[in-house]
C-alpha positions as CSV (number, residue, x, y, z in Angstrom):
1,X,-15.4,-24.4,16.3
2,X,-15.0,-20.7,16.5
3,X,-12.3,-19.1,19.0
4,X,-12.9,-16.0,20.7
5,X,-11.5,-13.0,20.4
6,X,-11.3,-10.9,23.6
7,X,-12.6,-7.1,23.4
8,X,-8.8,-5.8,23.9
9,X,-7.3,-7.7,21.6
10,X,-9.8,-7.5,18.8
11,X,-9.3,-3.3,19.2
12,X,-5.6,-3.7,19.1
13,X,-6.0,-5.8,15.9
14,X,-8.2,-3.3,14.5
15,X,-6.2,-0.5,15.1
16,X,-3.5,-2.0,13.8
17,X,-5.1,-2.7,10.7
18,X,-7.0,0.8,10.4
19,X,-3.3,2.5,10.8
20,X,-2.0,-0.1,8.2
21,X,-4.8,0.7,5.8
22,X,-4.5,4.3,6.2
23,X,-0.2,4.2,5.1
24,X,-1.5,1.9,2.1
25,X,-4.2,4.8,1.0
26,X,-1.5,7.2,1.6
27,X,0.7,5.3,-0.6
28,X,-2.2,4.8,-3.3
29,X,-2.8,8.3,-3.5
30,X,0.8,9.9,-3.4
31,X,1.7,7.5,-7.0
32,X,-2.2,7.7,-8.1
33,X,-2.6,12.2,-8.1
34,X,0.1,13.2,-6.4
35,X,2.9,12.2,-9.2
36,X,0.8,13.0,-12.1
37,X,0.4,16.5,-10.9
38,X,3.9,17.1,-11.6
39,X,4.3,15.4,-15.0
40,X,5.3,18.5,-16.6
41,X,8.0,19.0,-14.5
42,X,9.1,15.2,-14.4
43,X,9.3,14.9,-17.7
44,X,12.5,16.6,-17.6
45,X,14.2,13.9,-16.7
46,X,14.8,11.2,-19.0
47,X,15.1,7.5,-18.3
48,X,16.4,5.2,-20.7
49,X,15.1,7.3,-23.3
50,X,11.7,8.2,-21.6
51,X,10.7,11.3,-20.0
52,X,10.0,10.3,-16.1
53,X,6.5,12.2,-15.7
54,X,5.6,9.6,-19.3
55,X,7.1,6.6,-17.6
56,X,5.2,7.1,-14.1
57,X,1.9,7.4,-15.5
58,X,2.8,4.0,-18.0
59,X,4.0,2.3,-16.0
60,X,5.9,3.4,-12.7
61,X,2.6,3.4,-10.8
62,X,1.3,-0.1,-11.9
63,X,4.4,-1.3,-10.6
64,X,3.9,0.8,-7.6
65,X,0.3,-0.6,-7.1
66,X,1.1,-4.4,-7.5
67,X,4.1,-4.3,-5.0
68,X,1.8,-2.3,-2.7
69,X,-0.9,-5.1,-2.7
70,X,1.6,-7.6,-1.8
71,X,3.2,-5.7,0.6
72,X,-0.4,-5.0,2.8
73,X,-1.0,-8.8,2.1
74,X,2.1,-9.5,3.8
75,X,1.7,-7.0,6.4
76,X,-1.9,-7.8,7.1
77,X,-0.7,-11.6,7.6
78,X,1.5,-10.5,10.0
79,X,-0.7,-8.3,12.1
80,X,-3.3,-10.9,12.1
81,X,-0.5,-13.8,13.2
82,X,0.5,-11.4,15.8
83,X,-3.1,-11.2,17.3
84,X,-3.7,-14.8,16.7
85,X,-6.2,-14.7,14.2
86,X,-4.4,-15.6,11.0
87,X,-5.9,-18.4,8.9
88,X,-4.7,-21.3,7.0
């Protein structure tokens, strides 16, 4: 058995998740060109023996990525418990 949605509430669920997807594209795209365009001038600063522009194209933005994909999970979980439409 399928449960409806009603027109409201499946817009305010969408938009919800529209404005939650465009923050995590924002997010993706400031660590994916946004950093890398300034390697040059990150590099001046040296962590644990690693310039900073090296380290956030190795490795910084991976890290970045995979907490970002857990963090929309979790927010997308929670926006769709909020509308009621969360699933097991």
């Amino acid at each position: 058995m399928t449960d409806k949605v009603s027109t409201e509430i499946g817009l305010a669920h969408w938009t919800k998740t529209r404005n939650l997807m465009w923050v995590t594209l924002a997010i993706w795209a400031f660590f994916s060109f946004f950093i890398h365009m300034f390697v040059t001038a990150l590099n001046t600063i040296v962590i644990a023996g690693f310039p900073l522009g090296f380290y956030m194209a190795a490795q910084g933005s991976l890290i970045i990525f995979v907490i970002l994909i857990f963090w929309f999970a979790h927010r997308q979980n929670a926006i769709d418990e909020e509308f009621g439409v969360a699933e097991d």
